[in-house]
N, C-alpha and C positions, 0 to 999 in steps of 0.2 A: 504494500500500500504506500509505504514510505519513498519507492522509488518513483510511481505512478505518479503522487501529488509532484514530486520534486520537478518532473519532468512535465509536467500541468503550468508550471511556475515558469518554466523557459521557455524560449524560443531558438534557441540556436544548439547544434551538434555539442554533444558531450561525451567523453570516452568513459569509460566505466570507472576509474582511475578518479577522476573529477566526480561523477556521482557520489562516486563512497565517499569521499572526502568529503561533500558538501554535507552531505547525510552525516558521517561523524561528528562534522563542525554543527551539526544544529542536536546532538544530542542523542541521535541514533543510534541505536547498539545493534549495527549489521555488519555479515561480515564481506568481504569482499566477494566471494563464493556465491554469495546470495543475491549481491547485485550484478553479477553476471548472469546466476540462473533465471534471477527474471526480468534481464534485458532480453535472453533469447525467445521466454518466452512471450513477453509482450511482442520484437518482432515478429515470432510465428505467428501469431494470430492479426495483426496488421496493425496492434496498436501505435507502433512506435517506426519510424522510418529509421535505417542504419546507413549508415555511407563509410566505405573503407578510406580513407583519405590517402596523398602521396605516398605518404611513410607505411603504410600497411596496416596503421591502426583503424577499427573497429568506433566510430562515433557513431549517438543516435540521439532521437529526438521526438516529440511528439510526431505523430503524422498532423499536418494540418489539412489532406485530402482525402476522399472520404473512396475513391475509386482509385486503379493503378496511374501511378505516376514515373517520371525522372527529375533528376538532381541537375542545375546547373548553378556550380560553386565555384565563390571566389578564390583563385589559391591564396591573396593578399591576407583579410581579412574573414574568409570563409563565407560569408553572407550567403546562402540557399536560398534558391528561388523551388517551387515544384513545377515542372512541365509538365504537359502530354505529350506524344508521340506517335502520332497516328501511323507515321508511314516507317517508323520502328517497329511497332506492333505488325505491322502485316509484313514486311520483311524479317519477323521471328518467326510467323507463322509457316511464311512461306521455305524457311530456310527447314525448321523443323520436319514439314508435310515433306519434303524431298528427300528428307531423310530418313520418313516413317519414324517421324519419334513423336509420340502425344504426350499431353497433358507437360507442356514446357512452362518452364517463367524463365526471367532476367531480369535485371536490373542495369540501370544504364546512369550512370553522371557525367554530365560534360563539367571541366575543370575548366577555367578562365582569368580574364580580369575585368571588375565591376566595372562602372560608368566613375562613380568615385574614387575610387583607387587610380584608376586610369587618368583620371584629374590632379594627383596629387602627383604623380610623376614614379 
């Protein structure tokens, strides 16, 4: 419950590293163990959107779209935006159906630089 509100409370990518800790710093007696177990489980079920970032770590965050989406982040300052991709979606489909493989998913982020960021030089 504790990691749910936390993540209710933000708005931007957090690694699970930073959850414990914020959770510790307000009082929380979890263990790290247990904010992984149910980081995995809120993304299985679609509560929660994950993004693996350059370095290979693992952030995540509420979902703020209620249907499948993609990530377009800033490498500067991270800022996510959520896309659709309609002609990704049918280009999975179509790649999958060629290969006889059903019931696919993916996940897609495009990495960048913001409009502000891009202004700051």
């Amino acid at each position: 419950m504790a990691v749910a509100e936390l993540l209710a409370e933000q708005a931007d990518f957090r690694s699970a590293q930073q959850i414990h800790a914020e959770l510790r710093s307000r009082g929380e007696a979890v263990g790290l163990a247990t904010v992984y177990r149910n980081l995995a489980l809120m993304a299985e079920t679609g509560e929660i959107d994950t993004l693996v970032r350059a370095d290979g770590e693992t952030v995540y965050r509420r979902c703020g779209a209620t249907s499948h989406h993609h990530h377009l982040v800033c490498r500067r300052c991270g800022r996510t935006l959520e896309v659709s991709g309609p002609g990704v979606e049918r280009w999975a489909q179509a790649v999958a159906k060629e290969h006889g493989f059903t019931d696919v998913s993916h996940q897609l982020e495009l990495f960048g630089v913001c409009p502000e960021c891009r202004a700051e030089g």
